[in-house]
N, C-alpha and C positions, 0 to 999 in steps of 0.2 A: 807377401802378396797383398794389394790391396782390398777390403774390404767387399766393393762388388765387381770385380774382376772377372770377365767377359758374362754378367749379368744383363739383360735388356730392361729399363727401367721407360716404363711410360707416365707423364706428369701432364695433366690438365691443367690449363689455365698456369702456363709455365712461361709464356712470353716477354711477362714481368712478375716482378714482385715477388711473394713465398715461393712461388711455384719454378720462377727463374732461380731461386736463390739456391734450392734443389737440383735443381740439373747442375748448374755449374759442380757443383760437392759430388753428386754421384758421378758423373762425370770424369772429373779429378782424382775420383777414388776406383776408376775404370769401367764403370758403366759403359753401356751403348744406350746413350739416351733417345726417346722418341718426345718432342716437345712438341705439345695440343694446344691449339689457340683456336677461340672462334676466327680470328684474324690470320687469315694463313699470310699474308706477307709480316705481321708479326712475328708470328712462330718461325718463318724463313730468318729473319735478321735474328733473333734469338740463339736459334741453330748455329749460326756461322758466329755469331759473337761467340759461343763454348768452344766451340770448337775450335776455333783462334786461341782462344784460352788453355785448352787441355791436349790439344790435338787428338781425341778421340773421335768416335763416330757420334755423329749429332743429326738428327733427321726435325725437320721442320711437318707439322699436317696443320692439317684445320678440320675442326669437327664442332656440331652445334650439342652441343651435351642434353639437349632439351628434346633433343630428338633422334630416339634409338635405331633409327637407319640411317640416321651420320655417323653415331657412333658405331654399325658396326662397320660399316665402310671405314671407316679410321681406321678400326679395329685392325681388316684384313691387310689395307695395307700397309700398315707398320710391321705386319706379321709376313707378307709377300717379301719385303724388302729389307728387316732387320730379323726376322723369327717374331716367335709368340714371349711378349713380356713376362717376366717372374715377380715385376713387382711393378703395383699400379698405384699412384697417386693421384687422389683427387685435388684441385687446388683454386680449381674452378669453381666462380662463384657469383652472384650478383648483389646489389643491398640496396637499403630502400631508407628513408629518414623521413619518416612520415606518422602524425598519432593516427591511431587505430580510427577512431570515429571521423578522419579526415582521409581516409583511404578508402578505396573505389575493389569491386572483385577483381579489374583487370591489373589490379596493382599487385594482387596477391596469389594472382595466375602466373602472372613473369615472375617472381621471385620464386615462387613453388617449383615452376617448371624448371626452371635452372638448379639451384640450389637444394631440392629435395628430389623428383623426376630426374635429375641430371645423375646423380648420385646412383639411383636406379639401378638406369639405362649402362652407366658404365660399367658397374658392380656385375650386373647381367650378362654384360658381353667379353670384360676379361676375366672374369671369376672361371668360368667351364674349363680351361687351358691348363689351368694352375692346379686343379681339383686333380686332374686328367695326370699330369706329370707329379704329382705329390709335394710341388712346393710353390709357395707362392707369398706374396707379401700386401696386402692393400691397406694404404693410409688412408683415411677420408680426412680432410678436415671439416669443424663445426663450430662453434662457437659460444663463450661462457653464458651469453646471451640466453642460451639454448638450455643450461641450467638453472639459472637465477632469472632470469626475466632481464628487459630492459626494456623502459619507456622508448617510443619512436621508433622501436624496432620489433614488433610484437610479431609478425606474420614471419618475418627473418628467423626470427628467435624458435618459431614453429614448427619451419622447416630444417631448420638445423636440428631440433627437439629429432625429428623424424631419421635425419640422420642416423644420430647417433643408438635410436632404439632399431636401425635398419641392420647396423654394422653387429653391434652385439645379437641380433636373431641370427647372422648369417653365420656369425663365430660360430656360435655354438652348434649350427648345423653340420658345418665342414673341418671342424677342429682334431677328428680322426687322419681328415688328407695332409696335412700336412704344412695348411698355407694359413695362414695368423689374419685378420682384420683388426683395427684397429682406428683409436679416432684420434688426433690431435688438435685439441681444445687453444687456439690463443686467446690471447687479451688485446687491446688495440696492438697494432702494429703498424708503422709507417710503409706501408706499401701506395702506390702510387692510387689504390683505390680509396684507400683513405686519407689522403693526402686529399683528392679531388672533393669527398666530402667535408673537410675541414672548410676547404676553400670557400665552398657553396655555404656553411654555416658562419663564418667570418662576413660573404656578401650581406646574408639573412641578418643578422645580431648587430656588425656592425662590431669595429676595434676592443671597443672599450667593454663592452656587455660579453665580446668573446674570449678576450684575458680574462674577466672573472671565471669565466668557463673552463677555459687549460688551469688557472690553478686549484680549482674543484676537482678535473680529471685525475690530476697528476699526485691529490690530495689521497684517490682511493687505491692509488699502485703503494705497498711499503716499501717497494723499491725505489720509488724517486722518478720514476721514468715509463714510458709504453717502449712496446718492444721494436725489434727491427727484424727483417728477413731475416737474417742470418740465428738469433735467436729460434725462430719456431722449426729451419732447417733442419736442425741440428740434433732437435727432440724426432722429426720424418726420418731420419738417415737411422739413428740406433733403431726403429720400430721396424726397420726393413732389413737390419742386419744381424747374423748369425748371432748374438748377443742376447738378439731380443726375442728367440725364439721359442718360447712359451711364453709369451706375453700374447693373448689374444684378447680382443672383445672388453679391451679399457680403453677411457677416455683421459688420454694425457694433456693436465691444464698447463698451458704454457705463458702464463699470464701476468709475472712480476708481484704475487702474490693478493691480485684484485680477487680475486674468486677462491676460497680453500672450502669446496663441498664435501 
């Protein structure tokens, strides 16, 4: 039997990148997936690409994670139309590359509101199901940022802080029912979010000034490398599965050895 076999798995911010890399896997491994995009005809082509893929059930929504009356609309109709989820991924996220004394409050409102608010709002509204029914699973992820600090990303770094001191209070409040939270920490990873910020810093710096730059980055992984989807997947898939079920309220670093706190 495979590992989440006729399980409902819902994944934010799953259209691309970590969050696609996930649904395909759970998916594969017999999910009924429910893929969240702000971009509902993203999340539709996402849908039907798994589902070409796995032949399983694959459902496309779209929900603004920043604001908890999209999320619970999401909520109900992923729950109308596939049942209520046993396991919820967070993957959804926004980011910023800005110094701190060059950023404005409205910079630090969009980033909050997503990436710490968004977190919330979702936590909020699939967490009650899962309490209810005695099992459940929620991944958030967050970022090393969020422990060690990083220049250019100070407010980012705040709100993932916030995360991950979200996920551990909530452990520990509901670790009697049955259902595990937990936080999955990467290190750079080539998803197409960071790929777009690369680009934007390559315009900024210019060729020459931004190769000094990759071999500085690639200087602080002792792996040789930053990560890819399939990498931080793969750490989201055991924290959801029957293996890892006393594992609550840790933050697992997936990060090529850049971070060992």
């Amino acid at each position: 039997m495979k590992r989440f076999e006729n399980k409902i798995v819902a994944i934010t911010g799953s259209a691309r990148g970590i969050g696609l890399e996930c649904a395909k896997r759970f998916s594969k491994e017999g999910a009924r997936v429910a893929i969240i995009d702000i971009n509902f005809e993203a999340a539709q082509n996402a849908a039907e690409l798994v589902k070409h893929k796995t032949g399983n059930q694959v459902h496309g929504f779209s929900s603004d994670i920043s604001n908890l009356d999209s999320v619970k609309d999401t909520y109900k109709k992923i729950s109308d139309e596939m049942g209520a989820p046993q396991i919820f991924v967070n993957c959804a996220a926004i980011t910023d590359d800005k110094l701190f004394l060059d950023s404005k409050p409205a910079d630090w409102n969009k980033i909050i509101s997503v990436d710490l608010f968004g977190a919330l709002n979702c936590v909020h509204t699939f967490l009650p199901s899962m309490v209810a029914n005695q099992f459940g699973r929620i991944i958030c992820l967050a970022s090393d940022s969020a422990r060690i600090g990083q220049a250019r990303l100070s407010y980012y770094a705040a709100a993932k802080a916030g995360v991950i001191a979200l996920v551990k209070s909530i452990a520990q409040e509901v670790g009697r029912s049955g259902v595990t939270l937990n936080i999955v920490s990467p290190g750079a990873t080539n998803t197409e979010m960071r790929i777009d910020r690369e680009q934007n810093l390559l315009a900024q710096m210019g060729p020459e000034k931004y190769e000094r730059r990759q071999k500085t980055v690639l200087k602080m992984y002792p792996m040789g490398r930053v990560g890819n989807p399939e990498d931080i997947a793969a750490s989201i898939l055991f924290l959801s599965s029957d293996d890892a079920s006393w594992v609550t309220g840790q933050v697992l670093s997936v990060n090529g050895g850049f971070c060992m706190p």
